[in-house]
N, C-alpha and C positions, 0 to 999 in steps of 0.2 A: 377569325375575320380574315380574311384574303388581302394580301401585300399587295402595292402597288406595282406592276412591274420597271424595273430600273431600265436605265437604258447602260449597254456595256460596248464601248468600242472595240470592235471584231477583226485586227490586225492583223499582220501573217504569223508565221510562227515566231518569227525572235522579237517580236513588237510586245511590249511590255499588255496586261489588261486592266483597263479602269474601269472599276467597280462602281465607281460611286454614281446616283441619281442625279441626271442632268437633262438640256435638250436633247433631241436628237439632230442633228445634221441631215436633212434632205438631199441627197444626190442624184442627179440624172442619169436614168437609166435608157439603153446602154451609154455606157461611160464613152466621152470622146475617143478614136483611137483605138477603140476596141471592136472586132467583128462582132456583127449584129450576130446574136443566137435566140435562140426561144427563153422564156423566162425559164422553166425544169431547168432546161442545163444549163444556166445562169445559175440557179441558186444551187441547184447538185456540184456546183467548182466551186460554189463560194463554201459549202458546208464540207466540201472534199479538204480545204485551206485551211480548214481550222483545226486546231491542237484538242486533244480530248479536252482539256478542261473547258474550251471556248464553245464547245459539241456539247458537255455537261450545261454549260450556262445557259444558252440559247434552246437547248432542250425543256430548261426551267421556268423561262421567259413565255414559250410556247403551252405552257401546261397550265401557269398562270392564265394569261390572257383568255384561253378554253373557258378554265372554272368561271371568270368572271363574265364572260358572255354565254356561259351554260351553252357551249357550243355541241353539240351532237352532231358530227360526220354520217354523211350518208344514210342518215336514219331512213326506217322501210316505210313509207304512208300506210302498209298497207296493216303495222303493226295497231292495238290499240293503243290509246292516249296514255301516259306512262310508262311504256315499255318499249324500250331498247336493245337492239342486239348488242354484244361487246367481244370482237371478233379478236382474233390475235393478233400479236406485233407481225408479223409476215403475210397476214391477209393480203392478197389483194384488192379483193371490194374496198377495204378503209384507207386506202391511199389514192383508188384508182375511180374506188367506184364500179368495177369491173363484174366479172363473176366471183363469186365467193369462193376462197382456196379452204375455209377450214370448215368447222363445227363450230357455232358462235353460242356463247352463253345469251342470260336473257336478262335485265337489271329492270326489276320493277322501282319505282319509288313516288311516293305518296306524301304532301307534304304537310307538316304538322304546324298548326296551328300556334299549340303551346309550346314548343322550341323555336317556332318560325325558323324551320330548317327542314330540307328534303332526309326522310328515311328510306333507303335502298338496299334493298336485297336484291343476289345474284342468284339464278336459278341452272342449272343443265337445262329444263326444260322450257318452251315459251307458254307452253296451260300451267305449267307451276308458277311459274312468274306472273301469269294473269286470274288466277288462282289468289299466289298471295294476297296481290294489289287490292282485290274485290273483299277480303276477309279487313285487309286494316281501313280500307275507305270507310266502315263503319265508324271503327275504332277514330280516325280524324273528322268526321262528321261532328261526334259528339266532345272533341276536343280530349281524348284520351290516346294520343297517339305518341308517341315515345321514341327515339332512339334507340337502335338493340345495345343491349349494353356487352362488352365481351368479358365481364369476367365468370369465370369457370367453377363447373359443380365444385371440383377440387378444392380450390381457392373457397369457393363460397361457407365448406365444409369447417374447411378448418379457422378460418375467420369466427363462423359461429360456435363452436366448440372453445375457443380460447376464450370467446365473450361471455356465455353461458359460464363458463367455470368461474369469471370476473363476476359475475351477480350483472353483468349487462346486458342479458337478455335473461328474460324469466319466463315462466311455464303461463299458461290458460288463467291458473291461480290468482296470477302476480306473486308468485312466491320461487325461490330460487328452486335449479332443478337440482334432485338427488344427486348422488353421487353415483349409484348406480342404474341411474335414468340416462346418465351423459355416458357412462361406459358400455350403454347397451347399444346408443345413437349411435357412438363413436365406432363399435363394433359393427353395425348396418353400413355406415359411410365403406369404413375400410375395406369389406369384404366383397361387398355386392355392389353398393353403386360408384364409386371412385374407379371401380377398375373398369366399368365399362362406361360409362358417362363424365369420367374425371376432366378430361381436356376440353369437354365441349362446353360453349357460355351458357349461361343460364337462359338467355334470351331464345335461343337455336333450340332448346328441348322441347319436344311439344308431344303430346297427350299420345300417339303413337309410338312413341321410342319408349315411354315408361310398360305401356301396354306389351309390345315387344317382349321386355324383357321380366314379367311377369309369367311371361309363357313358357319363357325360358326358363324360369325357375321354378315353374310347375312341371316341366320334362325332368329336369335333374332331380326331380323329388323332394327338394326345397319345401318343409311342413309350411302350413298357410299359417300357423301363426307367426314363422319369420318371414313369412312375403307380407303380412299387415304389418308386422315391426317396422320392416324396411321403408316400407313407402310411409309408413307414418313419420321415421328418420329424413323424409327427403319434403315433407310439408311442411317440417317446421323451415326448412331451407327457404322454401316462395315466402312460406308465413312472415318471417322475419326478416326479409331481405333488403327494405329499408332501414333497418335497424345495422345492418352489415356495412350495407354502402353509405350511411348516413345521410342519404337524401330520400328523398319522395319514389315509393317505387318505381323501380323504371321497367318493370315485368308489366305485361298488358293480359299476362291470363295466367292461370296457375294450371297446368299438367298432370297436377295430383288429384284433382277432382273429376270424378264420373268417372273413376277405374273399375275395371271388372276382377274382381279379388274372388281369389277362391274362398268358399265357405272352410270355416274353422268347424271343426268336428269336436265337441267337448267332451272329454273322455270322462266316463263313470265316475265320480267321487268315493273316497276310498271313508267309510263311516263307519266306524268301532261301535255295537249299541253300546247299553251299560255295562253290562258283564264284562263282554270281552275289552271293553277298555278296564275295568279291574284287573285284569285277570294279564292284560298288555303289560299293566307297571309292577306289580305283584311281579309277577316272571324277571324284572331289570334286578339289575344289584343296587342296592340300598341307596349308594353315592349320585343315582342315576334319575330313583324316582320321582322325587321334587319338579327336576328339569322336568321329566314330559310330564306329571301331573298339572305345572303351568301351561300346558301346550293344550292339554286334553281337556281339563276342567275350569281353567280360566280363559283359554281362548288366544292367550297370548301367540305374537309374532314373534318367529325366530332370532329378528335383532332385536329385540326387547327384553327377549330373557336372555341374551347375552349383555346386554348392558342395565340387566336387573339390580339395583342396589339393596344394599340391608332395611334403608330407613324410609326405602321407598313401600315397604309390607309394615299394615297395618292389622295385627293376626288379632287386636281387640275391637276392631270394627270389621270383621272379616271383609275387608280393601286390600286392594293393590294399588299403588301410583303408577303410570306406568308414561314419566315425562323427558321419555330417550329411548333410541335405536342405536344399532353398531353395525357399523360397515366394512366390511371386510380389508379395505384399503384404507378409508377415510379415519377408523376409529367411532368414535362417542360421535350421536349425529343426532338431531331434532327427529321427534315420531314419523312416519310419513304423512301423514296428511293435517291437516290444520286439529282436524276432531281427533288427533292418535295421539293427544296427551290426554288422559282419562284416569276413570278410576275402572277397574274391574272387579268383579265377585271372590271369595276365596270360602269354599266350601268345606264341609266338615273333612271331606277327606283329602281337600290339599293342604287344609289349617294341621292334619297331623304330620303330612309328610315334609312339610315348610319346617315346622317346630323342631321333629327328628333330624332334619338336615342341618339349620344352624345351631344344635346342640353340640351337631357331629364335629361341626367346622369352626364354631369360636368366632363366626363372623360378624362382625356392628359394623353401623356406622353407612358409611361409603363403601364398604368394600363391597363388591362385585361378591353376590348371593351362589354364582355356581359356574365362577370363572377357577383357568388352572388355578390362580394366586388370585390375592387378594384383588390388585388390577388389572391381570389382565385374563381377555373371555375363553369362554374355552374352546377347541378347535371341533368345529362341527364334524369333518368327518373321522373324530376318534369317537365324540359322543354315539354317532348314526353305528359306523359299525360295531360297539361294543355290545348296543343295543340289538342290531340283526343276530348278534351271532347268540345273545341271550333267550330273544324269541325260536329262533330255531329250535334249540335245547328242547324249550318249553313245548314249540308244535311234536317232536318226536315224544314227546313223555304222553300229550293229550292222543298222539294216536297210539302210543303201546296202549293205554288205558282201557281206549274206546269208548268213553262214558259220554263226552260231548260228542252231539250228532256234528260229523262231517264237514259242514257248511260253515257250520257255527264257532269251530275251532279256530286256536290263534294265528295269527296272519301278519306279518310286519307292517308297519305304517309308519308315514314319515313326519316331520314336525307340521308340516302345513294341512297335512290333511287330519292331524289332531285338532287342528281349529278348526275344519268343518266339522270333526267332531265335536268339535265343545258349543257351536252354533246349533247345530243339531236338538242338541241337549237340551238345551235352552227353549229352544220353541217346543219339543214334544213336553216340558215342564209345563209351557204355559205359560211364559214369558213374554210381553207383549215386544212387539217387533220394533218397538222404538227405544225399548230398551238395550234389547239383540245390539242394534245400529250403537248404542253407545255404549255398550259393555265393549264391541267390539272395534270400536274405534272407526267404524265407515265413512266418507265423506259425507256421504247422507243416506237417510232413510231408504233412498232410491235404489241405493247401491246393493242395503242390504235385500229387500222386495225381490231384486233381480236375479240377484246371488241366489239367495236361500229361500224365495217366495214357495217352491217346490218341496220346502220341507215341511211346513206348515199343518200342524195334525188336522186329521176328521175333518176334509173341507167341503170331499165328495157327500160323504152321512150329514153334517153340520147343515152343510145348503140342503139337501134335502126335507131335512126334519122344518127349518125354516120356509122352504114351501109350501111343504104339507099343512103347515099351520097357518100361512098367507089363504089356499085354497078354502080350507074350513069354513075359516071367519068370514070368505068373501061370499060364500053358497048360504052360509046362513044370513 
């Protein structure tokens, strides 16, 4: 709200200054006694007389009284309605009136209804300035027009990352975000957009600078699946940004939307049939095979059989529990997805390698089925490379032999694409795909269709034989 301006008496140099709000004192100008001058060089000796601070004060008085008569000097008629040049302090047009000494910005501003307050942007140009104006007159038409707000991608980043890690802001779900959900966001912020977007406010970004730098990271070879990561890191920024500043957004468009994103290319899925996945764990060392038989034949996720318990296998209902993940940082962590506490399948030949294993190890209870120790899991990249260097062995023995054709010989695979193998499996059994979805812990049926609807046996021959038999019935 705008001060009243005070009145200050303006003495000479050693005269004390009163501050405080009073009349003011009327004087006749010119003052008796004094030679008559023009009013300029009347008040340039009186402003020449005053001490900086009395020059600071009456400068403040002057700036006041401006805003409250929304004073605009010299404005051009020839400007549109809203738009202002804002010249420099050394202009001469703005004191004079005169010709213009500089290059003057452009200050559109458009007034808002729901603040009942003017919003103004400065422009370089006078079409961007008239530009702006014409894009938010909308926006105040229908009473959605807003103040820019200046806090920064930066700032916005790390506000939502502390809060998110707090359980105060939560995912799509409503449920809190993983632990390595936020280290993937946190790793987008810091890399890619904080260093180019960091200082700029949230209000100032707009759909072009994100687009920009999309291009950018498609020149540097930047894979498209970390340019989706990235810009998916910076939606949940707009998405949430009431939640940050704790009031009603004060963003009037979100930037993240209608991006042109490069197409992600999905690389081939790496699928064991049944032999060569025998013939995968057969080739490990004894201590090894249990772990990816969970992986290959029950479908399990890598933090799941690292946070696998003893009393969570039921090898008399061939079940598995499977009501925990492990995080590489965080520890022991809830499934990922709401449906990732389940039960899974345990087949004749993971019910023997299960059995051989904890016979080996003496393990009950709580303890951790195929961690180094009882609690704690085992290190992934001792399991992965123990495993390659086992397979290797095993492809040099299959081609001295030469008995498997070529193609069909062993081939290293890694814990994640042992679950499309064990999905795989499942559907060329015959497995109905709603079970697929809950064997394998999916969010939904949807997820699985999408994923693995491709694997789906005899769908080509299937649909066929069913038209052919549609056609018959209808001719006759």
């Amino acid at each position: 709200m705008p001060h009243e301006p005070s009145v200050r008496l303006l003495g000479g140099r050693d005269e004390p200054i009163i501050e405080e709000a009073g009349s003011a004192t009327i004087l006749a100008f010119p003052a008796p006694g004094v030679e008559h001058v023009d009013p300029a060089t009347a008040l340039e000796r009186i402003v020449a007389s005053l001490t900086r601070k009395q020059t600071h004060l009456l400068a403040g008085e002057i700036e006041v009284l401006t805003a409250a008569l929304d004073f605009e000097p010299h404005t051009d008629p020839a400007l549109p309605e809203g738009i202002r040049p804002r010249h420099s302090r050394r202009c001469q047009f703005k004191f004079t009136g005169g010709a213009c000494s500089c290059e003057p910005s452009y200050e559109a501003s458009v007034y808002s209804r729901l603040e009942k307050t003017k919003v103004r942007k400065t422009f370089a140009r006078k079409q961007d300035a008239i530009s702006w104006r014409r894009s938010q007159l909308g926006l105040a038409d229908t009473g959605q027009l807003r103040k820019p707000t200046r806090v920064t991608l930066a700032e916005t980043g790390r506000t939502w990352l502390a809060m998110a890690e707090a359980g105060e802001i939560l995912n799509r779900s409503g449920d809190k975000y993983k632990p390595s959900t936020l280290r993937t966001i946190e790793q987008d912020l810091r890399l890619r957009l904080t260093p180019e977007l960091g200082p700029h406010a949230m209000s100032d970004i707009n759909k072009a600078d994100l687009q920009r730098l999309i291009g950018k990271w498609s020149r540097q070879k930047l894979s498209a699946s970390k340019i989706h990561g990235t810009i998916s890191a910076a939606q949940v920024l707009w998405r949430d940004f009431d939640l940050i500043t704790g009031t009603d957004n004060p963003l009037t468009n979100d930037p993240t939307h209608g991006l042109r994103l490069p197409a992600v290319r999905g690389r081939r899925e790496r699928i064991a049939t049944s032999d060569e996945a025998h013939r995968l764990i057969t080739a490990l060392k004894e201590e090894d095979q249990a772990l990816w038989g969970c992986a290959m034949y029950a479908g399990m996720r890598h933090g799941e059989i690292r946070a696998l318990q003893v009393e969570d296998i039921a090898l008399a209902l061939s079940r598995i529990e499977i009501c925990r993940g492990w995080d590489q940082y965080e520890g022991e962590i809830d499934p990922k997805t709401e449906k990732g506490e389940r039960p899974t399948v345990i087949i004749k030949l993971l019910d023997t390698l299960i059995r051989k294993h904890l016979e080996r190890t003496g393990r009950k209870g709580k303890d951790l089925v195929f961690g180094r120790t009882a609690t704690q899991p085992f290190n992934s990249n001792t399991v992965n490379n123990r495993a390659r260097k086992a397979w290797k062995e095993a492809r040099k023995r299959e081609d001295e032999e030469d008995v498997i054709p070529e193609r069909e010989r062993i081939a290293a695979i890694g814990l994640h694409e042992c679950r499309h193998t064990a999905v795989s499996h499942m559907l060329d059994a015959g497995l109905t795909i709603d079970k697929v979805s809950k064997f394998m812990g999916h969010s939904s049926i949807t997820v699985t269709i999408d994923r693995y609807g491709h694997l789906l046996p005899g769908g080509e021959a299937e649909a066929a034989a069913l038209l052919d038999t549609y056609h018959e019935r209808r001719r006759r």
